[in-house]
C-alpha positions in Angstrom: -162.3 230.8 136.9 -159.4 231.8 134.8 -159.7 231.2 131.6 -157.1 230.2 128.9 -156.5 233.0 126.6 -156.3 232.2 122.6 -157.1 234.1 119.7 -157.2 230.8 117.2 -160.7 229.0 117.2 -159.4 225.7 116.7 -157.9 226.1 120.7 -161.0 227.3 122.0 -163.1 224.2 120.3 -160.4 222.4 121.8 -161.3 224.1 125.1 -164.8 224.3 125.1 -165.2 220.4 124.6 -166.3 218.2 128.0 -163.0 216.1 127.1 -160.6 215.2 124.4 -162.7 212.6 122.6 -166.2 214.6 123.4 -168.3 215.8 120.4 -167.6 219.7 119.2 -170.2 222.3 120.9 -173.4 223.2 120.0 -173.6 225.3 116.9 -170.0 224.2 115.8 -168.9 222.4 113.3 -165.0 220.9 112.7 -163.8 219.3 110.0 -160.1 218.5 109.3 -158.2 217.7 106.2 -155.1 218.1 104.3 -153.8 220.5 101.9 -150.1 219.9 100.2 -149.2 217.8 103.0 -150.5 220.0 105.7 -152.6 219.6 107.9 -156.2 221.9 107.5 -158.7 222.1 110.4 -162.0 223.5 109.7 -163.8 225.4 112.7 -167.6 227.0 111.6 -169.6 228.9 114.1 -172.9 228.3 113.0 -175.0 230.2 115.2 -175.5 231.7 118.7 -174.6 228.7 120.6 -171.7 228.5 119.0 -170.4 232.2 119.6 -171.3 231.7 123.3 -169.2 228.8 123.8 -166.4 230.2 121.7 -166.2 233.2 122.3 -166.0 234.1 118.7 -168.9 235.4 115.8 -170.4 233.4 113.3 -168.2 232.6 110.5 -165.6 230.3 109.0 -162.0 229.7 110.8 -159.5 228.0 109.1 -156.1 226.6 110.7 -153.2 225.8 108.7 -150.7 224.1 110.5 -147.4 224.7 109.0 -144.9 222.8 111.2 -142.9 221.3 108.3 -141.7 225.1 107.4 -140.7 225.3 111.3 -138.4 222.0 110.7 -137.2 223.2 107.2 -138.6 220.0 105.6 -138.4 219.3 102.0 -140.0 221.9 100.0 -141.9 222.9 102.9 -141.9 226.3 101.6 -143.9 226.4 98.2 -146.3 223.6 100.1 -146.8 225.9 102.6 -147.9 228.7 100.0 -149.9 227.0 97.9 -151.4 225.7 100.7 -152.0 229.1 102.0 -153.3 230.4 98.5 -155.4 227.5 98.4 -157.4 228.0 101.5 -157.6 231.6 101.2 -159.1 231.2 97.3 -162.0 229.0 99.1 -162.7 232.3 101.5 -162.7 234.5 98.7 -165.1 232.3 97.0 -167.5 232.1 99.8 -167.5 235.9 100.2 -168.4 236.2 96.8 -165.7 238.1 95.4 -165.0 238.5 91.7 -162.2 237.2 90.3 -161.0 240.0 88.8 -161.5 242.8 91.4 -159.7 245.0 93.2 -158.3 243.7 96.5 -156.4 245.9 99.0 -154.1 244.2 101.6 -153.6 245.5 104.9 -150.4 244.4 107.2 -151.3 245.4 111.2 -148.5 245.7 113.5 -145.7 247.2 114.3 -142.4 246.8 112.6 -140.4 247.9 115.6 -141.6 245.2 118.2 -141.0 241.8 116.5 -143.6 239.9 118.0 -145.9 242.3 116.0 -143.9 242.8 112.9 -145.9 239.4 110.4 -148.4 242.0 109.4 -145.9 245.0 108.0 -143.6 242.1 107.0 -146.9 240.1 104.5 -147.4 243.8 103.0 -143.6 243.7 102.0 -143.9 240.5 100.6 -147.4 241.6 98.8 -147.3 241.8 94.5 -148.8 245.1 94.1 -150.6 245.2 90.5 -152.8 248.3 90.8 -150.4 251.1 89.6 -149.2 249.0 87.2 -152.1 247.8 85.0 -152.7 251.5 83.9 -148.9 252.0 83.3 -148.0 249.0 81.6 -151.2 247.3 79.9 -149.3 245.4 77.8 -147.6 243.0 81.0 -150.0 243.9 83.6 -153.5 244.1 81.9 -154.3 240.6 82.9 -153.4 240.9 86.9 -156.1 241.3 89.4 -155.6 245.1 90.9 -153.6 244.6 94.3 -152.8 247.2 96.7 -151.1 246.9 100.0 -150.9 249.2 103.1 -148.6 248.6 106.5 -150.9 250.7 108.2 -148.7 251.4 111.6 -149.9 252.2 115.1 -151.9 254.5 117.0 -148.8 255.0 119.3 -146.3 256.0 115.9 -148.7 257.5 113.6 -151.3 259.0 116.0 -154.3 257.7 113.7 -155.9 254.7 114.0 -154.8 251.5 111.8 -158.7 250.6 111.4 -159.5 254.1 111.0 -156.6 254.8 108.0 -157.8 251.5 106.5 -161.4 252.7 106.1 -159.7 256.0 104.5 -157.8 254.1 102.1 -160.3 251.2 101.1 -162.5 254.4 100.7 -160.1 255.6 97.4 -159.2 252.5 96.3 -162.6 250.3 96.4 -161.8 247.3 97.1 -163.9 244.1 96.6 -162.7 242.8 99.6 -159.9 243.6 102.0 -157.2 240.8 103.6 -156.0 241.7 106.7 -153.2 240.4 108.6 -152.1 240.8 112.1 -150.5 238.7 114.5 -152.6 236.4 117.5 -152.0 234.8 120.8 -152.3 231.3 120.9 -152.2 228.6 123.9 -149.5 226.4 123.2 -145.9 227.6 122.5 -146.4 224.9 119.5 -148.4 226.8 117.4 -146.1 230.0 117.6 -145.2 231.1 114.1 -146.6 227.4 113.1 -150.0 227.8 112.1 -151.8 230.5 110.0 -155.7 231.1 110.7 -158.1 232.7 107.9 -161.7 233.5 108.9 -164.2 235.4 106.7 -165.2 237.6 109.9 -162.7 240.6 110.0 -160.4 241.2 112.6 -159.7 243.7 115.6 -155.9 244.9 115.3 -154.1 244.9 118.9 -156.1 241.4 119.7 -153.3 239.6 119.7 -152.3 241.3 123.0 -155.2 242.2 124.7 -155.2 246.2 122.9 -158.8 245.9 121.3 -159.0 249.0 118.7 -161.1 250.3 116.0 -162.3 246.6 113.7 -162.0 245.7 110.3 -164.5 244.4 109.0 -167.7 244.3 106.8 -169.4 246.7 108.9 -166.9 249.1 109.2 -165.3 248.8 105.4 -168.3 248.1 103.2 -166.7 244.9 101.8 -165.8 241.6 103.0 -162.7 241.1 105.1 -160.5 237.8 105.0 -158.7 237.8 108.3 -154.9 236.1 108.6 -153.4 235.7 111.5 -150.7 234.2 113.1 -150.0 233.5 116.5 -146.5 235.1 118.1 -147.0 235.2 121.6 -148.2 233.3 124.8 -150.3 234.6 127.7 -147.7 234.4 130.4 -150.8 232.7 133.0 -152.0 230.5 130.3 -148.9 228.9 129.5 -147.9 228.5 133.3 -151.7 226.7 133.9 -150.4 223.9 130.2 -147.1 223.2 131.8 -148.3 222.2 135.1 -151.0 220.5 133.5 -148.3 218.4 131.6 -146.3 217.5 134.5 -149.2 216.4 137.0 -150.4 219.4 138.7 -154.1 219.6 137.0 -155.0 219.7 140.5 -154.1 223.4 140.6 -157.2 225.9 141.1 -156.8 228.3 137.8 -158.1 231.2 140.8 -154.9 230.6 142.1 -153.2 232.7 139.1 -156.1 235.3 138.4 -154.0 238.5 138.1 -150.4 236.8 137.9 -148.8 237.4 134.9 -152.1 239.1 133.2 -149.4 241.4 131.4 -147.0 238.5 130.7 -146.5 237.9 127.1 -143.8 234.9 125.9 -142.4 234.2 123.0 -139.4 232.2 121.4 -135.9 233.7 121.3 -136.2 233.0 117.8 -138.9 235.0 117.4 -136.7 237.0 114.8 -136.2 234.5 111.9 -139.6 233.1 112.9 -141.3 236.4 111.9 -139.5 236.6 108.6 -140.4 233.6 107.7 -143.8 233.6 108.4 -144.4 237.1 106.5 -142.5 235.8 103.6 -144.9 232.8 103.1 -148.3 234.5 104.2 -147.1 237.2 101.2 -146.5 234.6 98.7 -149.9 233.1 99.8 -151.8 236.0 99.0 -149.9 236.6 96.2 -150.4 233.1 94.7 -154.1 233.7 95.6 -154.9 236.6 94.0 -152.8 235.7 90.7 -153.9 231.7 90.6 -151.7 232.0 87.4 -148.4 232.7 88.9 -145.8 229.9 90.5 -143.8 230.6 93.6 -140.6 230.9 91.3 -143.3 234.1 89.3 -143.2 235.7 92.9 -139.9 235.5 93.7 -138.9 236.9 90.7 -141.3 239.5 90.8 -140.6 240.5 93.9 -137.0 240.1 93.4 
């Protein structure tokens, strides 16, 4: 059978359930809420069971859906980042990392195919601290110590991105590391709308089916807080949800094994969708890391 690719747990609970109204799996937990008027859904992978049904280790996964930024609501900007900053403090927290240490930043991707560009574009938006504290005690000595690395790819810089983060977390010693890369989702809906954070690290090239080196605990030495954001759609996926919505559930998914398995859509859009999307995962962090600064702090820092 062909299975529906996704790369954001809260699809694959959604999957893995006997119907719409059916209990979650065995050895997962969901809880949804709000945070500054967005909606917050709460996937935990409590043990074997629930890796095997999806697909996914044991750890926390946190969707933010941020459709009101998509339809320019009202303030829909600083809601999204505190929102954001807000979730990611509660990872932080659970992975025990001090308040005031070191935290390096990495952005996957790469900035010359758009799709892959949120990552390099987060790092941009990042409020780097650690150079500064040493230089300028007198405005910086109260700032958690923040670098931030847009680590490339294999194909442009001939090392690994995992491989360069280990090198770098290696001088800097970090308490933890946030990385962020962008994800393939199922619906065409959550492109460049929702925002997951797990506390389980994160393979760069996922997103599109290029598994490389991971980051993670294992691998860096120090928790990882994984953000992604989905940018893409498996072309056979998406074809088996449309004719689902107009009728044809009927179809057998064997009938597509192999068609479009290179297929990757996204939105014509995708452009402005990227930008924006970077832009509020950086303030996120930012606001995250510095609980004392506003939006307005960031933007002018950054300005």
């Amino acid at each position: 059978m062909l299975t529906r690719r996704t790369d954001l747990a809260v699809e694959a609970e959604a999957l893995a359930k006997t119907g719409r109204d059916a209990p979650a799996p065995e050895g997962v937990r969901v809880q949804e809420e709000s945070r500054e008027g967005c909606p917050v859904t709460r996937v935990e992978i409590l043990d074997g069971r629930g890796e095997e049904a999806l697909g996914k280790p044991v750890g926390t996964y946190v969707t933010v859906d941020l459709t009101g930024l998509v339809r320019r609501e009202e303030e829909a900007f600083p809601r999204s980042c505190r929102a954001l900053a807000g979730e990611l403090s509660l990872l932080l927290r659970r992975c025990r990392v001090p308040e005031k240490a070191p935290v390096l930043v990495v952005g996957l991707g790469n900035r010359s195919i758009t799709p892959d560009a949120v990552g390099p574009g987060a790092a941009d938006h990042t409020l780097v601290t650690r150079h500064l504290i040493d230089q300028a005690p007198e405005h910086f000595g109260d700032f958690r110590p923040v670098a931030a690395l847009a680590a490339g790819v294999l194909g442009t810089t001939g090392v690994e991105s995992g491989e360069l983060a280990q090198a770098v977390a290696g001088k800097v010693k970090p308490g933890c590391v946030i990385a962020v890369d962008a994800l393939a989702a199922r619906s065409l809906d959550r492109i460049c709308a929702t925002v997951q954070l797990s506390d389980t690290g994160i393979v760069p090239g996922s997103g599109v089916g290029n598994h490389r080196f991971a980051l993670n605990a294992e691998t860096l030495g120090v928790p990882v807080i994984a953000v992604g954001v989905p940018t893409v759609v498996d072309g056979a996926t998406l074809a088996l949800d449309i004719l689902e919505e107009v009728g044809r559930d009927d179809l057998d998914p064997a009938a597509l094994r192999g068609v479009g398995g290179s297929l990757m859509v996204t939105p014509r859009d995708i452009d402005q969708r990227v930008k924006d999307m970077a832009k509020v995962i950086g303030f996120g962090i930012d606001l995250a890391l510095h609980p004392r600064l506003s939006v307005e702090d960031v933007e002018l820092f950054l300005s």
